[in-house]
ChimeraX commands (.cxc) that place a marker at each C-alpha (Angstrom):
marker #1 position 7.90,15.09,2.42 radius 0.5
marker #1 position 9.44,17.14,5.19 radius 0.5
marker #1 position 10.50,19.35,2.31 radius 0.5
marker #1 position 7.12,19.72,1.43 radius 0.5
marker #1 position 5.68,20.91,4.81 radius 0.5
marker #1 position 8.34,23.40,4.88 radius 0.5
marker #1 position 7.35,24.71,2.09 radius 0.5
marker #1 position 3.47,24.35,2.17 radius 0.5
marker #1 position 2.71,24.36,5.63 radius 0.5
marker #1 position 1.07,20.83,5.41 radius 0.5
marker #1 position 1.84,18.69,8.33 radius 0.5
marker #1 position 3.89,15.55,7.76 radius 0.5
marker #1 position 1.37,13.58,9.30 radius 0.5
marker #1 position -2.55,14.52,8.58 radius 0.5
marker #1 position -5.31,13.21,9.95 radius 0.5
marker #1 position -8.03,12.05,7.73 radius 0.5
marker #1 position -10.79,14.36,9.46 radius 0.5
marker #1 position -8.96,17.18,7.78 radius 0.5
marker #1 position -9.50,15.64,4.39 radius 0.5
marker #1 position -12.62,17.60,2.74 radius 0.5
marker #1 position -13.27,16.09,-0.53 radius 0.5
marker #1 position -13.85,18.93,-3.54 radius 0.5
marker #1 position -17.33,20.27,-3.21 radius 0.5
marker #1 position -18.17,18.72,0.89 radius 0.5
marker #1 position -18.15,21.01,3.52 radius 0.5
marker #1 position -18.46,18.50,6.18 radius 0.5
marker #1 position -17.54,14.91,5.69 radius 0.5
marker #1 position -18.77,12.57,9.49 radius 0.5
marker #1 position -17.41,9.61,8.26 radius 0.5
marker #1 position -13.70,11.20,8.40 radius 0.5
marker #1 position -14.50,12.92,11.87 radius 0.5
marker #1 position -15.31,9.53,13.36 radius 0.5
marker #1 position -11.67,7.85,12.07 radius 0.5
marker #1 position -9.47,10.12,15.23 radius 0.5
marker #1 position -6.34,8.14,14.86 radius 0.5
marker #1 position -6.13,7.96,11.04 radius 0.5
marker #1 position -3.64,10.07,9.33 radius 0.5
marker #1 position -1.97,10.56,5.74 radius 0.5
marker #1 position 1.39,10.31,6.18 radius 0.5
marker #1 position 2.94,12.39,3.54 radius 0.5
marker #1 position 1.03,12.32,0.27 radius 0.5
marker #1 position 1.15,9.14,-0.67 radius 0.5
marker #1 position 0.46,6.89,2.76 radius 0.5
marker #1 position -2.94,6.49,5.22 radius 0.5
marker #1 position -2.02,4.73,8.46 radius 0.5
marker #1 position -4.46,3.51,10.96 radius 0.5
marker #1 position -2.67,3.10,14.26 radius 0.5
marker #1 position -4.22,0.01,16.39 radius 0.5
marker #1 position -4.87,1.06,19.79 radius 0.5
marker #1 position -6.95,-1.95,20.94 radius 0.5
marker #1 position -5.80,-5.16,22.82 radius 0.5
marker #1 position -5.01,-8.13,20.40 radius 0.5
marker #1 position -8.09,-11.15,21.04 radius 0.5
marker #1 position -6.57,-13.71,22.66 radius 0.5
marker #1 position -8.25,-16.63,20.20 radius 0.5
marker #1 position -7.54,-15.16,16.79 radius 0.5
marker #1 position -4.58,-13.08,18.11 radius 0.5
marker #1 position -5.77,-9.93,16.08 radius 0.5
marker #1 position -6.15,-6.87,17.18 radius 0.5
marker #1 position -9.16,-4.74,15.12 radius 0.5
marker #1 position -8.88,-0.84,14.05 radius 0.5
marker #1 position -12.30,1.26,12.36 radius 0.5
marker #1 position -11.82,3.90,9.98 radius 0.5
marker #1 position -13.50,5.46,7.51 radius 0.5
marker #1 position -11.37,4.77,3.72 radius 0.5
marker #1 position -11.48,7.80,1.23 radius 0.5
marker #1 position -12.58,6.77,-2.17 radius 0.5
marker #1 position -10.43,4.78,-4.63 radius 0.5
marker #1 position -8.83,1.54,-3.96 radius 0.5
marker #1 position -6.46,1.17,-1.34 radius 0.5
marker #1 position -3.31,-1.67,-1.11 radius 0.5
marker #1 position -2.07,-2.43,2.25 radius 0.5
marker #1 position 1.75,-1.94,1.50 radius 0.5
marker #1 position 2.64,-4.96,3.99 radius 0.5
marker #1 position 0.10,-7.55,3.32 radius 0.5
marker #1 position -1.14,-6.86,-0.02 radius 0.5
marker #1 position -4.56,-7.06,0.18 radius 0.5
marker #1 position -6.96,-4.53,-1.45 radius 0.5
marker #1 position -9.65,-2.61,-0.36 radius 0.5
marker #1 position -12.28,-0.46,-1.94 radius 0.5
marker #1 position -12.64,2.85,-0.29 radius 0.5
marker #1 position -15.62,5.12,-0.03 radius 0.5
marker #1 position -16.61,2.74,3.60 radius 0.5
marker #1 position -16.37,2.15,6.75 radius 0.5
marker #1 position -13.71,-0.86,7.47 radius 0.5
marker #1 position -13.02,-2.90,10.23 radius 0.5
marker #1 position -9.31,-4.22,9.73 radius 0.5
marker #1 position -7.56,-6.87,12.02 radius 0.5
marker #1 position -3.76,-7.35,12.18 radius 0.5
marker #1 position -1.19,-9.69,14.38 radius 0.5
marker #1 position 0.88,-8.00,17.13 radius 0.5
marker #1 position 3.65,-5.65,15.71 radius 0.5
marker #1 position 1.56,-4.94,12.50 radius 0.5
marker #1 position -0.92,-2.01,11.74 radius 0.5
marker #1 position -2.73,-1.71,8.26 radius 0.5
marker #1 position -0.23,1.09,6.13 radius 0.5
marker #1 position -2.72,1.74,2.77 radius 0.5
marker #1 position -1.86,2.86,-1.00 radius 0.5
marker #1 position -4.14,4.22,-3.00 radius 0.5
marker #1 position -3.86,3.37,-6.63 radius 0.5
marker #1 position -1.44,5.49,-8.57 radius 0.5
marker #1 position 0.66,5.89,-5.16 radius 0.5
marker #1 position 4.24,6.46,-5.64 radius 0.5
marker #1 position 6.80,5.56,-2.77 radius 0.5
marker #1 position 10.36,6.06,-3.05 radius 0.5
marker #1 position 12.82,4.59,-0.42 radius 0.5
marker #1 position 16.34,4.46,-0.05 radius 0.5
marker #1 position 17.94,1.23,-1.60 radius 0.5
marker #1 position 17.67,-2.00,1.08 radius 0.5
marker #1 position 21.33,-2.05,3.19 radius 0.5
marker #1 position 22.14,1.25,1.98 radius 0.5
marker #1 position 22.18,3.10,5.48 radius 0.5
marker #1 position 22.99,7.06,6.68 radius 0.5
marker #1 position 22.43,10.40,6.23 radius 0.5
marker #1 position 24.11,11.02,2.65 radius 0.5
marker #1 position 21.68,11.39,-0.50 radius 0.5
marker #1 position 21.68,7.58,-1.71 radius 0.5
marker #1 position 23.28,5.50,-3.90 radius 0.5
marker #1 position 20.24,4.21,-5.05 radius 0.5
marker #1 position 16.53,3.62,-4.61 radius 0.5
marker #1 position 13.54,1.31,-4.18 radius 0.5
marker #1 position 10.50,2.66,-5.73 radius 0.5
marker #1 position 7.04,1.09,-4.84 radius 0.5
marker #1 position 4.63,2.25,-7.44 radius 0.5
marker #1 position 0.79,1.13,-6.82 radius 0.5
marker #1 position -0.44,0.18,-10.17 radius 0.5
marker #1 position -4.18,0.74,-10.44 radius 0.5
marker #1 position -4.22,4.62,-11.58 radius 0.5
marker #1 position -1.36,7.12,-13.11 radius 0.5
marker #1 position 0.64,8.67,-10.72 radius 0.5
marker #1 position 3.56,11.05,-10.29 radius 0.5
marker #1 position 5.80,12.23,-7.38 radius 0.5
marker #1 position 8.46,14.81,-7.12 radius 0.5
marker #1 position 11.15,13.67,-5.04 radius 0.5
marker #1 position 13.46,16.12,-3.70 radius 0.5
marker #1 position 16.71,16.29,-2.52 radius 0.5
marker #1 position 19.72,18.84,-1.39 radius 0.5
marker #1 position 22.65,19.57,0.68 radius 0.5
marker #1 position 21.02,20.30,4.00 radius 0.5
marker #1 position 22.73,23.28,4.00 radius 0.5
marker #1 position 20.97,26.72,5.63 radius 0.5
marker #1 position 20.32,27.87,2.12 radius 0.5
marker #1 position 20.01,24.43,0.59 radius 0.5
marker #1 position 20.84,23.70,-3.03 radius 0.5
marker #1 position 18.18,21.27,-4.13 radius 0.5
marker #1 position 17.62,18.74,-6.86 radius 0.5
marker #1 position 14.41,17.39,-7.86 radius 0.5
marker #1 position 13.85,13.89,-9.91 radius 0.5
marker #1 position 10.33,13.76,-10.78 radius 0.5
marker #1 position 8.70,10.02,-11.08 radius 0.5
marker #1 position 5.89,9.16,-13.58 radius 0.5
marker #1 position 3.24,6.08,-13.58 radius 0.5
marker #1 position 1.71,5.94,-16.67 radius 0.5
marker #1 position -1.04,2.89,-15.80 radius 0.5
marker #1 position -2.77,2.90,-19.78 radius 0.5
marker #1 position 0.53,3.04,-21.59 radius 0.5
marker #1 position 2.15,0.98,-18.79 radius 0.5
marker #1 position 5.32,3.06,-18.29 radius 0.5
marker #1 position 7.31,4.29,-15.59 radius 0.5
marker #1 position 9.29,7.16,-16.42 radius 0.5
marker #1 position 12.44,8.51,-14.25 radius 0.5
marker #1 position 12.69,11.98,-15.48 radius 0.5
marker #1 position 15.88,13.56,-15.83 radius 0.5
marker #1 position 17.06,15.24,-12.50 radius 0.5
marker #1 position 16.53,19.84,-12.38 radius 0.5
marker #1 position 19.04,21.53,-9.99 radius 0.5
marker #1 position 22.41,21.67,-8.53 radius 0.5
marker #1 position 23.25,17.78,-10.16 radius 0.5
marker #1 position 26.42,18.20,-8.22 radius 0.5
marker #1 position 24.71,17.73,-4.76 radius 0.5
marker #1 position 23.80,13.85,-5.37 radius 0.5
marker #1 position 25.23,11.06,-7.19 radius 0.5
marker #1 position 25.63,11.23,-10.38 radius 0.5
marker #1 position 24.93,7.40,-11.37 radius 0.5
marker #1 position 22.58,5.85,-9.14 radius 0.5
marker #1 position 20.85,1.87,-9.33 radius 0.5
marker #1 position 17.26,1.81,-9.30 radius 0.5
marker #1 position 15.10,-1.14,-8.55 radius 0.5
marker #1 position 11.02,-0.96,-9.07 radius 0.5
marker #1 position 8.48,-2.51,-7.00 radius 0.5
marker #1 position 5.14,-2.43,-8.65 radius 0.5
marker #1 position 2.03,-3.59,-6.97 radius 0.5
marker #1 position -0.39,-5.42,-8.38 radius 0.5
marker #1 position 1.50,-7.10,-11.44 radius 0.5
marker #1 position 2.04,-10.72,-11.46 radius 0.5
marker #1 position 4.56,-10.87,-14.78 radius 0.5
marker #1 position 5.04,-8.87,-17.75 radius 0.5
marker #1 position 6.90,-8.35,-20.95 radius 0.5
marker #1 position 9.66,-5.34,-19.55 radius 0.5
marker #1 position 11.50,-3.27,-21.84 radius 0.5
marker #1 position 13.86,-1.57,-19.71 radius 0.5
marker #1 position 15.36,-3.93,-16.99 radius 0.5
marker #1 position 15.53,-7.48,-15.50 radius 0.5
marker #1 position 12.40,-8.77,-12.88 radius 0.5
marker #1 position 11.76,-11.23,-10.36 radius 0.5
marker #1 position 8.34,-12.24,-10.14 radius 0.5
marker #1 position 7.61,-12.35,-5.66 radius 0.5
marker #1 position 3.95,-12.79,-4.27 radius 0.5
marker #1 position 1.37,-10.17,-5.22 radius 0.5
marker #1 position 4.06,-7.93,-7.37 radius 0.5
marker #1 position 6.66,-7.36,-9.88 radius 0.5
marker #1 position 10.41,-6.28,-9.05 radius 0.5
marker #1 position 12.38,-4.68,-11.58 radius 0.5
marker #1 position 16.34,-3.98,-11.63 radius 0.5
marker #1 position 16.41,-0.72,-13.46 radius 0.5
marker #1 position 19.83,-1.07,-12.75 radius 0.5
marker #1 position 22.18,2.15,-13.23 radius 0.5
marker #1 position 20.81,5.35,-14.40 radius 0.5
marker #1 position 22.23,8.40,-15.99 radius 0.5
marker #1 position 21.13,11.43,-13.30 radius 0.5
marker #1 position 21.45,13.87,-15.72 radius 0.5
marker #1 position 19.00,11.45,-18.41 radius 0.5
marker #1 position 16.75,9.62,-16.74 radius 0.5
marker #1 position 15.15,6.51,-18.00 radius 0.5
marker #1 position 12.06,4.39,-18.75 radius 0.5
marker #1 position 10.55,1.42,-17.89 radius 0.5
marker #1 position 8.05,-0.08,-20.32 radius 0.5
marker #1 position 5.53,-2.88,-19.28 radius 0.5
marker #1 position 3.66,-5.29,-22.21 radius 0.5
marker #1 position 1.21,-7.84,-21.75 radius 0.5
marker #1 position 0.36,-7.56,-18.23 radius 0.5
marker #1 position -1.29,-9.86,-15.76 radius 0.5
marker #1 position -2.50,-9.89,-12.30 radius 0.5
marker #1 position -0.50,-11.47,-9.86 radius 0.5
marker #1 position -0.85,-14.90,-8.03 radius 0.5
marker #1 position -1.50,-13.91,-4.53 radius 0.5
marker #1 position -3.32,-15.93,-2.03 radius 0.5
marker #1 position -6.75,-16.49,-2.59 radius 0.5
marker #1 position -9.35,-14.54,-0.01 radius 0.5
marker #1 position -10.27,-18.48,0.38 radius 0.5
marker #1 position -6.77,-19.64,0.95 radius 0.5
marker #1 position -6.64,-16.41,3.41 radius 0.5
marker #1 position -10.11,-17.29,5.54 radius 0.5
marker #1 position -8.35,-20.98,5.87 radius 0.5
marker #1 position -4.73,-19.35,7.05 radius 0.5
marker #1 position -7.19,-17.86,9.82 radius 0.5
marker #1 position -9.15,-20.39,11.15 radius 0.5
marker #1 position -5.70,-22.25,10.80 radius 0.5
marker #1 position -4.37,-20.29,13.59 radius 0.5
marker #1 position -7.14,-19.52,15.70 radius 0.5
marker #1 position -8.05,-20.73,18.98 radius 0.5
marker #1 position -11.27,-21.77,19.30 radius 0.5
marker #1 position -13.64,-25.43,18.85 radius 0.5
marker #1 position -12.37,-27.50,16.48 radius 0.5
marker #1 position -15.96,-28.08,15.49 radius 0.5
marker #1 position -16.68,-24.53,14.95 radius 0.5
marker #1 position -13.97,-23.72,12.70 radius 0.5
marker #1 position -15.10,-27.12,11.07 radius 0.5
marker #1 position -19.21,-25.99,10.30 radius 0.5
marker #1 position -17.40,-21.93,9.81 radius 0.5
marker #1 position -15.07,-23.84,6.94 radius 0.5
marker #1 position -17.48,-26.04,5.65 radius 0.5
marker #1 position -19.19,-22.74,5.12 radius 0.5
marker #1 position -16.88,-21.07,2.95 radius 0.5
marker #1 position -15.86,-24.26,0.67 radius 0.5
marker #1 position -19.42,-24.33,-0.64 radius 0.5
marker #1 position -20.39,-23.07,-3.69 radius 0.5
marker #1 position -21.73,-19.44,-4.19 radius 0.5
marker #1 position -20.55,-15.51,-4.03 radius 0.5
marker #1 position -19.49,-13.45,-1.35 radius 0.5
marker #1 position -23.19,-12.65,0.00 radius 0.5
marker #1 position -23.92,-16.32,0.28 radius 0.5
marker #1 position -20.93,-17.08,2.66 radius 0.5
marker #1 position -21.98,-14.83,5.18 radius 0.5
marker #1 position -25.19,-16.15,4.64 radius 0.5
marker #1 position -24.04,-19.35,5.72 radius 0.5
marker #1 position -21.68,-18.12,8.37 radius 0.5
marker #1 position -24.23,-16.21,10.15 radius 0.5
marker #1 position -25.64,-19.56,10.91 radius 0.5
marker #1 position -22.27,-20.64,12.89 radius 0.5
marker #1 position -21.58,-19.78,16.39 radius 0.5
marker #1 position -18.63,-17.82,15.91 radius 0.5
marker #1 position -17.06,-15.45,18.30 radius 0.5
marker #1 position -17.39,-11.90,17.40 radius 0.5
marker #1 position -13.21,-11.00,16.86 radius 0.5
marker #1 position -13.20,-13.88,14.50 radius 0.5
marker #1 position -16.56,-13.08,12.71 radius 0.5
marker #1 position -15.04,-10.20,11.82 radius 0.5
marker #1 position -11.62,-10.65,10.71 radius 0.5
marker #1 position -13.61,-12.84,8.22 radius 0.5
marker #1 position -15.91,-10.48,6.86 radius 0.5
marker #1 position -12.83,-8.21,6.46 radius 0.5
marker #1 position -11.34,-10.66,4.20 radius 0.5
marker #1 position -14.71,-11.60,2.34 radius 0.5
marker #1 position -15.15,-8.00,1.65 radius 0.5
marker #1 position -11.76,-7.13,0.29 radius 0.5
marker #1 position -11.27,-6.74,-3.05 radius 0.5
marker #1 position -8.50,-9.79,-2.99 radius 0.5
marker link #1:1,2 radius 0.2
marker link #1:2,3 radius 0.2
marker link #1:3,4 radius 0.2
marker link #1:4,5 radius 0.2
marker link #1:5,6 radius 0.2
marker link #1:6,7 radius 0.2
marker link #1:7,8 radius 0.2
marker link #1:8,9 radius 0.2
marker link #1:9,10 radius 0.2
marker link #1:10,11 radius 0.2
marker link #1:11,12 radius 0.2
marker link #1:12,13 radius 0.2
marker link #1:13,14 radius 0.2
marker link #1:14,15 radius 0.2
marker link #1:15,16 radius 0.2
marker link #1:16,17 radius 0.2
marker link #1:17,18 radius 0.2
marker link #1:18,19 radius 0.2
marker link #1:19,20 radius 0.2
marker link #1:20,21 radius 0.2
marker link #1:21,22 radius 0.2
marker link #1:22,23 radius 0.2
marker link #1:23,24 radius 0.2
marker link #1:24,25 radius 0.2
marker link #1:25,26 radius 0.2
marker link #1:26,27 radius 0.2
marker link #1:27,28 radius 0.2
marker link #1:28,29 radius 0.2
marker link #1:29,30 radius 0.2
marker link #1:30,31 radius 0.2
marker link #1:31,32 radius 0.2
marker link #1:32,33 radius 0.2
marker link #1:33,34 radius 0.2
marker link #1:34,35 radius 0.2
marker link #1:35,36 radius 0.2
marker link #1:36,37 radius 0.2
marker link #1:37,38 radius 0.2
marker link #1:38,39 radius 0.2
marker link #1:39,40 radius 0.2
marker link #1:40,41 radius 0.2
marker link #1:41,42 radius 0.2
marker link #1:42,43 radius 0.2
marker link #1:43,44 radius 0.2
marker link #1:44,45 radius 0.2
marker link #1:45,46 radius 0.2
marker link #1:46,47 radius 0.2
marker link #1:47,48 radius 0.2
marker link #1:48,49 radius 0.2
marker link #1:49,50 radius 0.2
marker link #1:50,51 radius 0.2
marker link #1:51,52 radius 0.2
marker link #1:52,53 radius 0.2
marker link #1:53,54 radius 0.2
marker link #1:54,55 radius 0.2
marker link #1:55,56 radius 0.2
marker link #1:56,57 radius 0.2
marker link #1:57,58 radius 0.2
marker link #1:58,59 radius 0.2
marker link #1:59,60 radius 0.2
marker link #1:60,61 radius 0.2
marker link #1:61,62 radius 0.2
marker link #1:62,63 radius 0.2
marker link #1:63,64 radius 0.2
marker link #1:64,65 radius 0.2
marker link #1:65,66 radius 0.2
marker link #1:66,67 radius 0.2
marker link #1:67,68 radius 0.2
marker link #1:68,69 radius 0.2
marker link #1:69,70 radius 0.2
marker link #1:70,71 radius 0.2
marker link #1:71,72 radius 0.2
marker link #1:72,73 radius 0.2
marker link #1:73,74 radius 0.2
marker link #1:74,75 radius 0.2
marker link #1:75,76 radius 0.2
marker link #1:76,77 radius 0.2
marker link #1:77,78 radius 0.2
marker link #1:78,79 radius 0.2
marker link #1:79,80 radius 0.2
marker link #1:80,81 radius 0.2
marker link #1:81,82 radius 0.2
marker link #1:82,83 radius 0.2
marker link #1:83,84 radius 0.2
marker link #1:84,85 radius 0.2
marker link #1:85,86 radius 0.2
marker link #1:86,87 radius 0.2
marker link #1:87,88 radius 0.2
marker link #1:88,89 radius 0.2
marker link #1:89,90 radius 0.2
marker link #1:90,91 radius 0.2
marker link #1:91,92 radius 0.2
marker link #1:92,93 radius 0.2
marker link #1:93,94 radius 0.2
marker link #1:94,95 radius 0.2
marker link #1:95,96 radius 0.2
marker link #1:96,97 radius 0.2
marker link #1:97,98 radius 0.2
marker link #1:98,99 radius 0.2
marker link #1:99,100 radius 0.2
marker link #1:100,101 radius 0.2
marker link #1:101,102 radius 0.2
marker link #1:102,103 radius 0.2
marker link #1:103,104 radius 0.2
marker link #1:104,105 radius 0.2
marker link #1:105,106 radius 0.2
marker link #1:106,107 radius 0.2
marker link #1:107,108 radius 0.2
marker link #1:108,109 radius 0.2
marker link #1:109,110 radius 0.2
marker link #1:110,111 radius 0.2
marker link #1:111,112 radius 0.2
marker link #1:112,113 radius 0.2
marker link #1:113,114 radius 0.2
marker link #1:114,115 radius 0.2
marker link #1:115,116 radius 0.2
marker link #1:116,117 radius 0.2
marker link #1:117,118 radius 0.2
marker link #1:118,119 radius 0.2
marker link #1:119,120 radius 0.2
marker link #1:120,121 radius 0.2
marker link #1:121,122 radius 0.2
marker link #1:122,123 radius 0.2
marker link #1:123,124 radius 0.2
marker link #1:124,125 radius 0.2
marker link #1:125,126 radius 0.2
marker link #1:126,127 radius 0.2
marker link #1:127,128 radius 0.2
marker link #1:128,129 radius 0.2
marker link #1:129,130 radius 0.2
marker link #1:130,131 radius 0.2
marker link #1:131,132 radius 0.2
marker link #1:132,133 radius 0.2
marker link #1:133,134 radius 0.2
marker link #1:134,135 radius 0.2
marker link #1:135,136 radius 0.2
marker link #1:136,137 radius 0.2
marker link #1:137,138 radius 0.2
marker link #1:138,139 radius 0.2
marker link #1:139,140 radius 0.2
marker link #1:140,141 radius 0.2
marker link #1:141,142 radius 0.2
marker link #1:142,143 radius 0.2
marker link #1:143,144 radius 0.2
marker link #1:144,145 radius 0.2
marker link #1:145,146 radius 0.2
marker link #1:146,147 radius 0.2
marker link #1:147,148 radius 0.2
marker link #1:148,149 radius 0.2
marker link #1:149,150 radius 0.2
marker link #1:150,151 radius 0.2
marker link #1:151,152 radius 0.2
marker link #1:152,153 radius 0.2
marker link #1:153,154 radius 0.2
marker link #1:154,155 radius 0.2
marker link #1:155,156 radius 0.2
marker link #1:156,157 radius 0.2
marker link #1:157,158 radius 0.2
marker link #1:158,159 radius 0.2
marker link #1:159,160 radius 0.2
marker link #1:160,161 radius 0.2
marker link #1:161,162 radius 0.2
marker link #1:162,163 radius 0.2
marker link #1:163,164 radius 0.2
marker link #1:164,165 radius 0.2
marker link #1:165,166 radius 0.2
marker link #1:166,167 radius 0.2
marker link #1:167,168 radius 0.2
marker link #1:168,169 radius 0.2
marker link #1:169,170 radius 0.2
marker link #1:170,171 radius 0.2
marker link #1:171,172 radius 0.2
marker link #1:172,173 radius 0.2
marker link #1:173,174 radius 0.2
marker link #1:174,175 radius 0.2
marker link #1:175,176 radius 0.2
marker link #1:176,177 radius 0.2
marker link #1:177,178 radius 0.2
marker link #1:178,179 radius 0.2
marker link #1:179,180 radius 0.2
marker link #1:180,181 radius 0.2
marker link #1:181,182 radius 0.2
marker link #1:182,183 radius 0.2
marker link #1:183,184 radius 0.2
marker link #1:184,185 radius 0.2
marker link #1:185,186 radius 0.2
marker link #1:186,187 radius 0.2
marker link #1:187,188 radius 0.2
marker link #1:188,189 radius 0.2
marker link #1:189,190 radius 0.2
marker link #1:190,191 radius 0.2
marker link #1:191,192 radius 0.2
marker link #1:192,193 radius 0.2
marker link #1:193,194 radius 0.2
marker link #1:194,195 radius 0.2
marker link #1:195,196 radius 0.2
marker link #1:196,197 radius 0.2
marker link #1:197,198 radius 0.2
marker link #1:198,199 radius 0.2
marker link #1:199,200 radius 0.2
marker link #1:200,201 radius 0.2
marker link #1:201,202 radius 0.2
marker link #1:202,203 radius 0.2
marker link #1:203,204 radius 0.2
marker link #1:204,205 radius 0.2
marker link #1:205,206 radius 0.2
marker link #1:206,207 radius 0.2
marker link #1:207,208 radius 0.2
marker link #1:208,209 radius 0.2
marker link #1:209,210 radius 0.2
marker link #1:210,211 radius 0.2
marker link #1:211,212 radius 0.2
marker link #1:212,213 radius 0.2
marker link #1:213,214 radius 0.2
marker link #1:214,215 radius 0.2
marker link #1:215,216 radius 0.2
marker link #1:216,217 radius 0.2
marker link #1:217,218 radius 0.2
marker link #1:218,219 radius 0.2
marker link #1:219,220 radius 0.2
marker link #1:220,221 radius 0.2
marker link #1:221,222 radius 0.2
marker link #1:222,223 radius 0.2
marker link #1:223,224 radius 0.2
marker link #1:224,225 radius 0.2
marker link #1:225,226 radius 0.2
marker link #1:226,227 radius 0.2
marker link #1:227,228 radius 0.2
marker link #1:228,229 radius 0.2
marker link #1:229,230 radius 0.2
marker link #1:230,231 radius 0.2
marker link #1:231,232 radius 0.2
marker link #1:232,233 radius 0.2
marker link #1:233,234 radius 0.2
marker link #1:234,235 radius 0.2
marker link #1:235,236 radius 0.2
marker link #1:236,237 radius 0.2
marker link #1:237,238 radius 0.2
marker link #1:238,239 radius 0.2
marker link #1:239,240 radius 0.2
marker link #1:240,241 radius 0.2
marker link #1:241,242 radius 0.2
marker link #1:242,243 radius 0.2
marker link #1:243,244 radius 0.2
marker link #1:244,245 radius 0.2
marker link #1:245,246 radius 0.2
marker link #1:246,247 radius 0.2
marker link #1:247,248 radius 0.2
marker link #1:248,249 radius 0.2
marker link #1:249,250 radius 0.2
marker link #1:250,251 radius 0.2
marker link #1:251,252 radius 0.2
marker link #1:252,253 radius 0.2
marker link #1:253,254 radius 0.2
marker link #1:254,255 radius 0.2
marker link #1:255,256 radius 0.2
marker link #1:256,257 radius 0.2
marker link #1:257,258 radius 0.2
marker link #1:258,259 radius 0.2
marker link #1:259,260 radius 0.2
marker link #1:260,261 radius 0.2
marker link #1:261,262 radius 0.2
marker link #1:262,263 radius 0.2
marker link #1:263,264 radius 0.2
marker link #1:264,265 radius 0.2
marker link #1:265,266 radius 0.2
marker link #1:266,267 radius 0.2
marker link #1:267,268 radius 0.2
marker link #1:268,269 radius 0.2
marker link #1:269,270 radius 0.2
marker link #1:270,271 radius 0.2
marker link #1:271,272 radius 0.2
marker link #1:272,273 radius 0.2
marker link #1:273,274 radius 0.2
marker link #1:274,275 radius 0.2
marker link #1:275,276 radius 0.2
marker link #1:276,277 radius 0.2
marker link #1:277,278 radius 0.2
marker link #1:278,279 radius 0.2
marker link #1:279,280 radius 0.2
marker link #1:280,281 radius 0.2
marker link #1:281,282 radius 0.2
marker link #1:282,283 radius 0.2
marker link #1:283,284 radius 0.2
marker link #1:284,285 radius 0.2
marker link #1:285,286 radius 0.2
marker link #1:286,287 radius 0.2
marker link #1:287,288 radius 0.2
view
């Protein structure tokens, strides 16, 4: 990415009121979001510059979301864009969004230091294809680069490491690859071992070939298990401070039958504060 804004002129870090969407000249919604920024291509981060409640403990950031739908990388819940959202987080977390077909290579977990890696953790955010081109070199003056593009195909179901162009000698040339793709619960996989963990699928690649590349190829896909927006409203009431009575008629509620529009029917009826209010309409308006 820093690569990139060398060579484009793009900052590192955007903010979203400099996103103009083909064919608008003027978009308010994205001049009303200050503090929201793309970081890199692949990333939106809203910052949280309010005080945490002291009953729910959540602190509340609005932004405007582009269109598409968006994954919070940390939490896993889903948003569809195109709106204005109110998002709550605890202390020490901010909401870091993917949009479908998102591609985010890191370094392998433990592997620490300046030297092109040994290996890598790719998050891929299922939902859309995707590609990225991620680039590497010597950090010389005149730097001798290599460039390992990295494919999503979401019909087909295939992610494809291509086969590394440039000066191979400047990284590695085996390196271990693990995916992490959001938004599969299990799968047949032709092309390493997985572990199934909460609201995604990690694959060990294992060792690949710089020179050849490789591919991963997904069958019979399903969506993950992830906690239910029900099991999430409960988690939150859970923890908040507040009358034990009013969490009590705010629950009772939610466990009734009917769709989303007929719990906040019933919950405008309860006497709840306003920070809790709307950390649950956040969650009954996700898309899970």
């Amino acid at each position: 990415m820093n690569e990139r804004t060398h060579r484009l002129g793009e900052s590192l870090c955007r903010p979203l009121y400099q996103e103009i969407p083909a064919g608008d000249v003027f978009n308010p919604q994205n001049f009303g979001s200050r503090n929201t920024y793309f970081f890199g291509t692949e990333l939106l981060v809203l910052p949280i510059t309010a005080a945490s409640d002291p009953d729910t403990g959540l602190a509340e950031v609005t932004s405007w979301l582009p269109e598409g739908r968006w994954t919070d990388f940390f939490t896993g819940v889903s948003y569809r864009g195109g709106r204005t959202l109110h998002l709550h987080r605890p202390i020490g977390q901010y909401p870091v969004l993917a949009r479908a077909g998102a591609i985010v290579p890191l370094t392998a977990r433990g592997e620490l230091g300046v030297a092109n890696p040994s290996g890598f953790e790719v998050h891929v955010f299922t939902g859309a294809d995707g590609d990225f081109s991620l680039y590497e070199d010597d950090d010389a003056a005149r730097p001798r680069a290599v460039r390992t593009g990295l494919r999503w195909d979401e019909a087909s179901g295939v992610l494809t490491i291509e086969a590394a162009q440039g000066e191979l000698d400047v990284v590695p040339a085996v390196r271990t690859w693990t995916l992490v793709l959001h938004g599969v619960g299990s799968a047949e996989v032709d092309g390493g071992s997985f572990e199934v963990e909460p609201g995604r699928l990690v694959i060990e690649v294992g060792e690949v070939d710089t020179a050849l590349g490789a591919e991963v190829r997904l069958t019979d896909r399903r969506p993950p298990e992830r906690p239910t927006v029900r099991q999430r409203l409960f988690d939150l009431l859970h923890v908040s401070q507040g009358e034990y009575m009013v969490k009590e008629r705010a629950w009772s509620a939610i466990d009734q039958p009917g769709d989303v529009l007929d719990v906040l029917r019933r919950l405008d009826g309860v006497d709840l504060p306003d920070p809790l209010r709307a950390a649950m309409t956040e969650l009954l308006l996700s898309d899970g």
